[in-house]
Each structure stands twice: as C-alpha cells, then as structure tokens.
C-alpha positions in Angstrom: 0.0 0.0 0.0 0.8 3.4 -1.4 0.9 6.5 1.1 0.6 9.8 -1.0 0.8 13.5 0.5 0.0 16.7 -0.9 1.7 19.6 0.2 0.8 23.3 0.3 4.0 25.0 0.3 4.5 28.8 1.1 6.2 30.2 -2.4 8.0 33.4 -2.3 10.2 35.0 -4.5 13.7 33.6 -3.3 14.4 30.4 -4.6 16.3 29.2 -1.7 13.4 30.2 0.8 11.4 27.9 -1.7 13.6 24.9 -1.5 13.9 25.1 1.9 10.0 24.7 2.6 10.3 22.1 0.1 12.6 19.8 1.4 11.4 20.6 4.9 7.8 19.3 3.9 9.3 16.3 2.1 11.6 15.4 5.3 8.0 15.8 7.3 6.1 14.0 4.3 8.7 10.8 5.3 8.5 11.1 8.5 4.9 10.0 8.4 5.5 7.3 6.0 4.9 9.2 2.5 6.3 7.1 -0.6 5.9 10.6 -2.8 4.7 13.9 -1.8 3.1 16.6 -4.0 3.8 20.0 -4.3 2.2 23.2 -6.3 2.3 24.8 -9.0 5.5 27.3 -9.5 6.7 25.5 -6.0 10.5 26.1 -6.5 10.5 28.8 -8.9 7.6 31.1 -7.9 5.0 31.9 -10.3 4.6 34.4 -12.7 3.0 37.7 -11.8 3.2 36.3 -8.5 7.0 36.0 -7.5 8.1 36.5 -10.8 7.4 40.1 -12.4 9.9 39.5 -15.4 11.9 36.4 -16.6 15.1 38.8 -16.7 14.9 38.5 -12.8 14.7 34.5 -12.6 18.2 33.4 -11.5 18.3 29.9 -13.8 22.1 28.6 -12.3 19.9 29.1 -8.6 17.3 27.4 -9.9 19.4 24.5 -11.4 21.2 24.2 -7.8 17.9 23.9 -5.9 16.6 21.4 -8.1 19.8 19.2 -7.6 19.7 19.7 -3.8 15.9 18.7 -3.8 17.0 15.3 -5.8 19.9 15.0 -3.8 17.3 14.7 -0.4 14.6 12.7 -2.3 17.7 9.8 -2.7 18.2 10.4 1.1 14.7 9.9 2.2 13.6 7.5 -0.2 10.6 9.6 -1.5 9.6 10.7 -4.4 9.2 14.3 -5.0 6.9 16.1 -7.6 7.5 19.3 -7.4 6.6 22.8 -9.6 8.1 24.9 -11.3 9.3 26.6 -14.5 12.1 25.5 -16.8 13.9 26.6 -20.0 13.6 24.2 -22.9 15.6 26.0 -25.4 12.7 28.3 -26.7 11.9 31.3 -26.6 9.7 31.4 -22.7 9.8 28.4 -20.2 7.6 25.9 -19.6 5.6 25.5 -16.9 6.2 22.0 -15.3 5.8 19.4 -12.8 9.4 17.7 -12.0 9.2 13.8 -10.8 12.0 13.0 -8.6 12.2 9.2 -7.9 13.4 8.0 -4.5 16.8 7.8 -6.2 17.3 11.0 -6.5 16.8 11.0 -10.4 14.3 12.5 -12.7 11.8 10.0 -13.7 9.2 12.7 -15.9 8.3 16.3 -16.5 5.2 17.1 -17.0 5.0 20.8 -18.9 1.6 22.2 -18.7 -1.0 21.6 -22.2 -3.1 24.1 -21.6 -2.6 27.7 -21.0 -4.3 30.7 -19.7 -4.9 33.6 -22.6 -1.7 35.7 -20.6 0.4 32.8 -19.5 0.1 31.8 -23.8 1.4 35.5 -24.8 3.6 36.4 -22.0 4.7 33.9 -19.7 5.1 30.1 -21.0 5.8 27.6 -24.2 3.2 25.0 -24.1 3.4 20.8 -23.5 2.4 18.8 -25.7 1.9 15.7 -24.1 0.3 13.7 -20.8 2.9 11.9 -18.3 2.2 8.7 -16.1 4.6 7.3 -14.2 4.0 4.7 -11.7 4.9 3.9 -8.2 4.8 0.6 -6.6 2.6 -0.3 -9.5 0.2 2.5 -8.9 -0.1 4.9 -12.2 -0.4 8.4 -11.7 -0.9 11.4 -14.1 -0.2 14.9 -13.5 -2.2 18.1 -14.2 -1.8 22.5 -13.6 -4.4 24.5 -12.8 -6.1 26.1 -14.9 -6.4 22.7 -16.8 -8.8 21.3 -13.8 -11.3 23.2 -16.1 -10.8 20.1 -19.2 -11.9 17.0 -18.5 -10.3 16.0 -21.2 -7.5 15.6 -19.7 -9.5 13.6 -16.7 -10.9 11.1 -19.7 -7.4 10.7 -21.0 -5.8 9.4 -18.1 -8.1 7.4 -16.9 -8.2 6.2 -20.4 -4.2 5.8 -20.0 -4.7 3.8 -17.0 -3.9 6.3 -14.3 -5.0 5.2 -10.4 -4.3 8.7 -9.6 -4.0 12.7 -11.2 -2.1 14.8 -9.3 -3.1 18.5 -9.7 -1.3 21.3 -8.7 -2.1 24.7 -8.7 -1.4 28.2 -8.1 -5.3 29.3 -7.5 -7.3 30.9 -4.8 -10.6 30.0 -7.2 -13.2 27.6 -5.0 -14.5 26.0 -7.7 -10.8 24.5 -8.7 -12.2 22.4 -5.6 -15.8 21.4 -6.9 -14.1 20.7 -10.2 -11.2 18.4 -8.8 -13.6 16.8 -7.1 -16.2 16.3 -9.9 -13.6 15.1 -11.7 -12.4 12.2 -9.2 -15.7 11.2 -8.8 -17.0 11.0 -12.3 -13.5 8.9 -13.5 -13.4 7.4 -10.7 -10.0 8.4 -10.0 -7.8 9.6 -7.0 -6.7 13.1 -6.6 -4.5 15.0 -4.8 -4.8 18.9 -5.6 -2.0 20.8 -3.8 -2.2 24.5 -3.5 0.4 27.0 -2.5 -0.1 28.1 1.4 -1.2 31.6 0.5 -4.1 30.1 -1.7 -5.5 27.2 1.2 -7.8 29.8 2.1 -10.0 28.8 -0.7 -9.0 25.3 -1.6 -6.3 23.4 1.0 -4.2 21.1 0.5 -6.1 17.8 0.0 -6.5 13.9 -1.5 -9.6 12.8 -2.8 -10.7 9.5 -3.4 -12.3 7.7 -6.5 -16.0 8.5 -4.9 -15.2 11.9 -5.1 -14.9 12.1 -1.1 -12.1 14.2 0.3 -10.2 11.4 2.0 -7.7 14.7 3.6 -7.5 18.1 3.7 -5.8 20.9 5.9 -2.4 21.3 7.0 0.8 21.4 5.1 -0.1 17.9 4.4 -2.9 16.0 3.6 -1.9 12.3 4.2 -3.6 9.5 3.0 -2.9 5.5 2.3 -4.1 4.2 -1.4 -5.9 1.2 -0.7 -7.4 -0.4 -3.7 -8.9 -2.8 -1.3 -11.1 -0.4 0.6 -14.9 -1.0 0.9 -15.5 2.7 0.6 -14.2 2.3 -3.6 -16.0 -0.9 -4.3 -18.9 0.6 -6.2 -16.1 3.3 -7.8 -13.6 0.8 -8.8 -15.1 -2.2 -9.4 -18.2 -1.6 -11.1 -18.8 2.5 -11.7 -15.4 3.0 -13.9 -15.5 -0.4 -16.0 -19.1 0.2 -16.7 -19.0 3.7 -17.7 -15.9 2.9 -20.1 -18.0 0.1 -21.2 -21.0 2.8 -22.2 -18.7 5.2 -23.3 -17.6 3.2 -26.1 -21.6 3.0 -27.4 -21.2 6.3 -27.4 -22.4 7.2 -31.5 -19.6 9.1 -33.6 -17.3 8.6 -30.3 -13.2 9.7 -31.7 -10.1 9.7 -30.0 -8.9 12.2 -27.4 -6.7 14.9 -29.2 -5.4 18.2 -27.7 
C-alpha cells in the first residue's frame, strides 16, 4: 500500500526560501510514511505575476542548484518528490512544469503544462504537448496544472491511460478548482491530490480525494492519506462504476479519439 501526500507550500520569491519549505515538507512527508509527496504549481521557482514580475529577474544557475539539492534529499529519504516549477527548454519562454523526482534522486518525468491561460500563452510560457504517467509501486499516476482542472479531457485521457491517480497542482485561490477536482475524481473514478500554494488554502487546502469523489484529507501542510485499492468505501467506484461507464462510453455514437 501506497501512502501519498499533498503539500501546500508557502512560495516566495527567493528560490532558496522555496527549496527550503520544500525539502522541509518532504523530510516531514517521510516522517509520516509518504512514498511521494506533491507539491504546487511554480513550488520552486515562484510563479509568474506572482514572484516573478519578469523572466530577466529568474536566476536559472539558482534554480538549477535547488533542483539538484531537492533530488539529492529525495535519494536520502527514499521519496519521491513532484515538485513545480518553471524551466527553460531552449525556446523562446519556459515551460511551466511538474518535475518527478524518484526516490533515487533521479528525474523519472516532466510534466509541462498543455493548456494555457490567454496571458500565460502570450507572456509567460511555451506549451506541452503531451500527458505523463509514471508509476509507483505499480500505482499509475498522471499529473495536471491548474487552470487545466477546467478540461476534463485531460481527466478522460488518463483514466483512459490507466492512471489510479491525477495529481493536480495549482497556483489558484478559485473555489471551484475544488468542486471541479472533485467532480472530476468522482466522475472517473480516480484519485486526486490537488496541492495548492499556502497563500491560496484559504479557498481550496491542501487535499487527496478519493475515487468516490470524497475528500479522503485536507488541511495542513499535508494531507496524508494510504491508497488502498482494497477499501470498501471504492467498491462501487472501482469495481463496477469506472468499467461500466468505459463500457458505455464506447456505445457512445460518432465517439473519436482524445486529441489536444
């Protein structure tokens, strides 16, 4: 059995302030027994308009450091670490992305946001192009940003892919990022874990939600909970709900593929 966290991390605008909540959230994240904890959106580097005003003032070789010292305590703890932030892919403005530390200390994905708001498209970020699932003591997980808990697309396609789990992060003080995270849990019978910065838990906390759309946990700087495929409380979800709504899906006249 799988124990997940999400994390709602206070982001400022100094990098090293960031990594230090960071890794002081994954070192707490183990202590309870965590096999990967979950951080939000623009975690490390701060997020635009946010922390950042102008890319000019992002200092990338700082950036680059933290992100090795945040591998470097994943392999300590034996957790892994998904953590946000931007990064440069040769073009011409970042990406906005999800790193997936592996307890080894490596990186095992990135996940660069799909879909962008109309400001971070002009101003702020190059767009992904492509879902990630990775998988953790053979449970699959997915990742998601945001503003893209408002396409369940996204939702169909990795529960299409096979994923036990999304994991959304988010830079948002919008309720209905809540309602929508949990709709979507509940209607692909999925678990979620939605993990908002500290200054936005006002609205939405930290939390994990199960595939009945329940909030399993919420509050804290963690929201701790074990997956167990074997609990009573999913039969109906896993079992019968989620192979027989693919199973009418597929009727589903003129039905096509999933494209972004």
């Amino acid at each position: 059995m799988l124990r997940i966290a999400a994390a709602q991390s206070l982001i400022s605008p100094d990098i090293a302030a960031n990594a230090t909540a960071i890794g002081a959230l994954m070192r707490a994240a183990a202590a309870q027994g965590s096999g990967l904890v979950q951080f939000p959106e623009g975690a490390l580097s701060g997020y635009p308009k946010a922390q950042i005003r102008d890319w000019a003032e992002v200092d990338w070789a700082a950036l680059d450091r933290a992100q090795a010292e945040l591998a470097a305590l994943a392999r300590e703890l034996g957790i892994w670490a998904v953590i946000g932030t931007a990064r440069r892919a040769g073009e011409a403005l970042p990406r906005n992305s999800l790193l997936v530390l592996n307890r080894d200390g490596a990186l095992a994905g990135v996940y660069d946001k799909r879909l962008l708001s109309a400001s971070e498209r002009q101003d702020w970020f190059t767009a992904g192009t492509s879902p990630l699932l990775f998988s953790v003591e053979g449970v699959r997980f997915g990742c998601a940003l945001c503003i893209e808990v408002q396409f369940p697309e996204l939702f169909a396609e990795y529960a299409e892919m096979g994923a036990d789990v999304v994991l959304l992060s988010s830079y948002s003080d919008d309720p209905m990022f809540g309602l929508l995270a949990r709709a979507h849990a509940a209607t692909r019978c999925l678990w979620l874990g939605y993990a908002p910065p500290a200054q936005c838990a006002h609205a939405v906390p930290a939390q994990v939600i199960g595939p009945n759309g329940a909030i399993l946990a919420q509050g804290g700087s963690l929201a701790v909970i074990d997956l167990d495929h074997g609990d009573p409380a999913f039969d109906v979800a896993l079992t019968k709900a989620r192979p027989w709504r693919a199973a009418q899906r597929a009727l589903l006249p003129g039905r096509v593929a999933l494209s972004l």
